[in-house]
PAZAPA-4460 file (N, C-alpha, C; in steps of 0.05 Angstrom, whole numbers, plus 32768, in hexadecimal, padded with zeros to 4 digits):
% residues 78
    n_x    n_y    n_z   ca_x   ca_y   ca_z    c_x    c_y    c_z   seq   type   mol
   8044   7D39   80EE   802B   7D2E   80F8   801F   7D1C   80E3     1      X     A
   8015   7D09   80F3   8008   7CEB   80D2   7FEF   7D03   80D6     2      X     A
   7FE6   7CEA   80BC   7FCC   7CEE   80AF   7FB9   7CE0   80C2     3      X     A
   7FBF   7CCE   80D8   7FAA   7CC1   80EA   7FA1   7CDA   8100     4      X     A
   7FBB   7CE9   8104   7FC4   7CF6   811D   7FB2   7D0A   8111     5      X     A
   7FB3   7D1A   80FC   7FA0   7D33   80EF   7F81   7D24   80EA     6      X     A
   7F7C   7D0E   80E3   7F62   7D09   80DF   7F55   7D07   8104     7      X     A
   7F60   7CFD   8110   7F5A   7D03   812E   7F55   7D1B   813B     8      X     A
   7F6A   7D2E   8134   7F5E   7D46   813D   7F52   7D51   8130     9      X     A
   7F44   7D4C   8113   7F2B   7D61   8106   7F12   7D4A   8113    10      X     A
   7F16   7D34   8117   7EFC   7D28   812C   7EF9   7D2E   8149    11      X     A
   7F06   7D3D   8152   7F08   7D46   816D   7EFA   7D60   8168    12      X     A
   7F09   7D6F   815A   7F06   7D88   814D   7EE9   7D90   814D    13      X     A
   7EDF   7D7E   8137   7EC0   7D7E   8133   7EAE   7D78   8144    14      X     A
   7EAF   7D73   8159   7E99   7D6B   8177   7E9C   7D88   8184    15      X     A
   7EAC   7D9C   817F   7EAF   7DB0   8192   7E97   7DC7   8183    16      X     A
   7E8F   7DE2   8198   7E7D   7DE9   8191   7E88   7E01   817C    17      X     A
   7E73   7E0F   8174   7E7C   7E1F   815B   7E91   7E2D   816D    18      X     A
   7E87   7E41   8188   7E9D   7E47   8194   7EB3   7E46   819B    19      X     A
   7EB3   7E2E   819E   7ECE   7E22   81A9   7EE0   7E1F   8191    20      X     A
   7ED2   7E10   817A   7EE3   7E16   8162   7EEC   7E2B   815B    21      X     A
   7EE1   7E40   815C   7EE3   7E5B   8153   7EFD   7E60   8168    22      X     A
   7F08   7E63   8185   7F09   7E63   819F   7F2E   7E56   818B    23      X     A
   7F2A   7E41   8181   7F43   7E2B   8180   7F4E   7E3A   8168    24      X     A
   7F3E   7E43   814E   7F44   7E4D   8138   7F4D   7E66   8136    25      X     A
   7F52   7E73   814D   7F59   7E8F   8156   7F70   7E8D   8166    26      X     A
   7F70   7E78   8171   7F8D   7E6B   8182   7FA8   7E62   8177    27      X     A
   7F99   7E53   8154   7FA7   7E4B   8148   7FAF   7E5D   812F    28      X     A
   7FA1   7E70   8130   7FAC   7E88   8121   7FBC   7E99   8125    29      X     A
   7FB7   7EA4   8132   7FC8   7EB2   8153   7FE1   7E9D   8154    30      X     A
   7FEC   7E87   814F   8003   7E76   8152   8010   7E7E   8139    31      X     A
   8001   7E84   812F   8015   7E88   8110   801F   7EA1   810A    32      X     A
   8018   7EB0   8121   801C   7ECB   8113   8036   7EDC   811D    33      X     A
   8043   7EC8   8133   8057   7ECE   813D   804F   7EE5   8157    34      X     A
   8066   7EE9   816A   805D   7EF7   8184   8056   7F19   817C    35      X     A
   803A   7F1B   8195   802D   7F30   8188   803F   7F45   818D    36      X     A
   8041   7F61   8176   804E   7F73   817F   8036   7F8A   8188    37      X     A
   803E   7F99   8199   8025   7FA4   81B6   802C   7FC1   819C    38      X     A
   8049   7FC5   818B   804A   7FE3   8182   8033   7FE5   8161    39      X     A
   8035   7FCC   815D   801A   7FCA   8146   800C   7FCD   8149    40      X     A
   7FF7   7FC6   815F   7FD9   7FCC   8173   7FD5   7FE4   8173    41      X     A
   7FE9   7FED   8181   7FEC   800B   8188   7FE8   801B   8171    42      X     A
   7FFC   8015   8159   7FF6   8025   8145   7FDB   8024   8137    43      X     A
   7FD0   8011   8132   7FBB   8007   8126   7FA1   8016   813E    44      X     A
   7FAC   8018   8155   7F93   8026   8160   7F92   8037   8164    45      X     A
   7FAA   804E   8160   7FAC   8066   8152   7FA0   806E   8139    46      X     A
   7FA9   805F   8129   7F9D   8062   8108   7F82   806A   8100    47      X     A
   7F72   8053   8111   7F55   8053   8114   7F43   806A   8126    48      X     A
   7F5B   8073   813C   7F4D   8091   8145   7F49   80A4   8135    49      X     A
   7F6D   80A5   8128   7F6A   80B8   8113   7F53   80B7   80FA    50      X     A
   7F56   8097   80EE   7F3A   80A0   80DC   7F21   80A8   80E6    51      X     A
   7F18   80A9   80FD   7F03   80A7   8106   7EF6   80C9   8112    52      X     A
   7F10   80D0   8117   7F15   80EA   811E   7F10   80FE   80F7    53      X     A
   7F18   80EA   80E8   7F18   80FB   80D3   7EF7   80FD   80C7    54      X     A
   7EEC   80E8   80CE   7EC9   80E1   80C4   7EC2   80EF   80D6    55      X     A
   7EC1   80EF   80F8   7EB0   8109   80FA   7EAC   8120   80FC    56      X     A
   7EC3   8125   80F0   7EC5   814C   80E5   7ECB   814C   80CB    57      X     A
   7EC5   813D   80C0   7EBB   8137   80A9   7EC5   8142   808D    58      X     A
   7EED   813C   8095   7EF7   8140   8088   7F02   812B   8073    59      X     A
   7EFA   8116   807B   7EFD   80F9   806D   7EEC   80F9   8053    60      X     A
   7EF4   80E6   8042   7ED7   80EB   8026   7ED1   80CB   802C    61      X     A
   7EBF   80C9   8026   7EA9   80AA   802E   7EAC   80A3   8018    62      X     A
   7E9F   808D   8011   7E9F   8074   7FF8   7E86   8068   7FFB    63      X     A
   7E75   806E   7FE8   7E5F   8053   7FF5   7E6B   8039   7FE4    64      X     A
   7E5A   8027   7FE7   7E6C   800E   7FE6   7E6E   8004   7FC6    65      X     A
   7E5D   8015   7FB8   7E60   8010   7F9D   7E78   8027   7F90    66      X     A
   7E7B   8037   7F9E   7E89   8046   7F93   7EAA   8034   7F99    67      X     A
   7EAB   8031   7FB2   7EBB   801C   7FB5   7EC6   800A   7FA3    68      X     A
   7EB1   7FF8   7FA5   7EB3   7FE8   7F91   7EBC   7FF1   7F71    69      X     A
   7EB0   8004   7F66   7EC0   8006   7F51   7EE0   8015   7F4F    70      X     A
   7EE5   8018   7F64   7EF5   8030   7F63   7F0E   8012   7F67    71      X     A
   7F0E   8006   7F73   7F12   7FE1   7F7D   7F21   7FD2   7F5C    72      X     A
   7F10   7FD4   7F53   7F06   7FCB   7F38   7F19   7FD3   7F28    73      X     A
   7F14   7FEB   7F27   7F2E   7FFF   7F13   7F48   7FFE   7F22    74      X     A
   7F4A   7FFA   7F34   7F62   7FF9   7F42   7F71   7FDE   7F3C    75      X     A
   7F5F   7FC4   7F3A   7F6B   7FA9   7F34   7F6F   7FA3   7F1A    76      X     A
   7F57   7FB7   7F06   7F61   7FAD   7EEB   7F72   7FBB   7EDC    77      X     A
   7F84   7FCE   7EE8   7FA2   7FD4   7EE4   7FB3   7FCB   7ED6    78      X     A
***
């Protein structure tokens, strides 16, 4: 693709509304990611029952976000 052909479509690009950009930028992400597999979904929306199932019987341990954060911290400066 030229450089005329790319400067054309970021001026097209930019008249569209935030939506629609957003709408194109999700289309064109989604292109890169190769065809969706339905058994990753699945697992991933398993996963999330299970943690969720673990917070409210409240066998999970929480983090507030500083604790996080340092715990983050020590983990990168390894």
């Amino acid at each position: 693709m030229t450089t005329n052909t790319l400067n054309h479509l970021r001026s097209q690009i930019s008249t569209l509304s935030e939506s629609e950009r957003a709408a194109l930028a999700r289309e064109l992400i989604m292109s890169l990611d190769g065809p969706r597999d339905d058994s990753v979904e699945r697992d991933w929306n398993d996963e999330i029952i299970r943690r969720v199932s673990k917070v409210k019987s409240g066998k999970a341990t929480l983090l507030s976000r500083e604790e996080f954060r340092t715990k983050m911290r020590a983990t990168l400066s390894q």
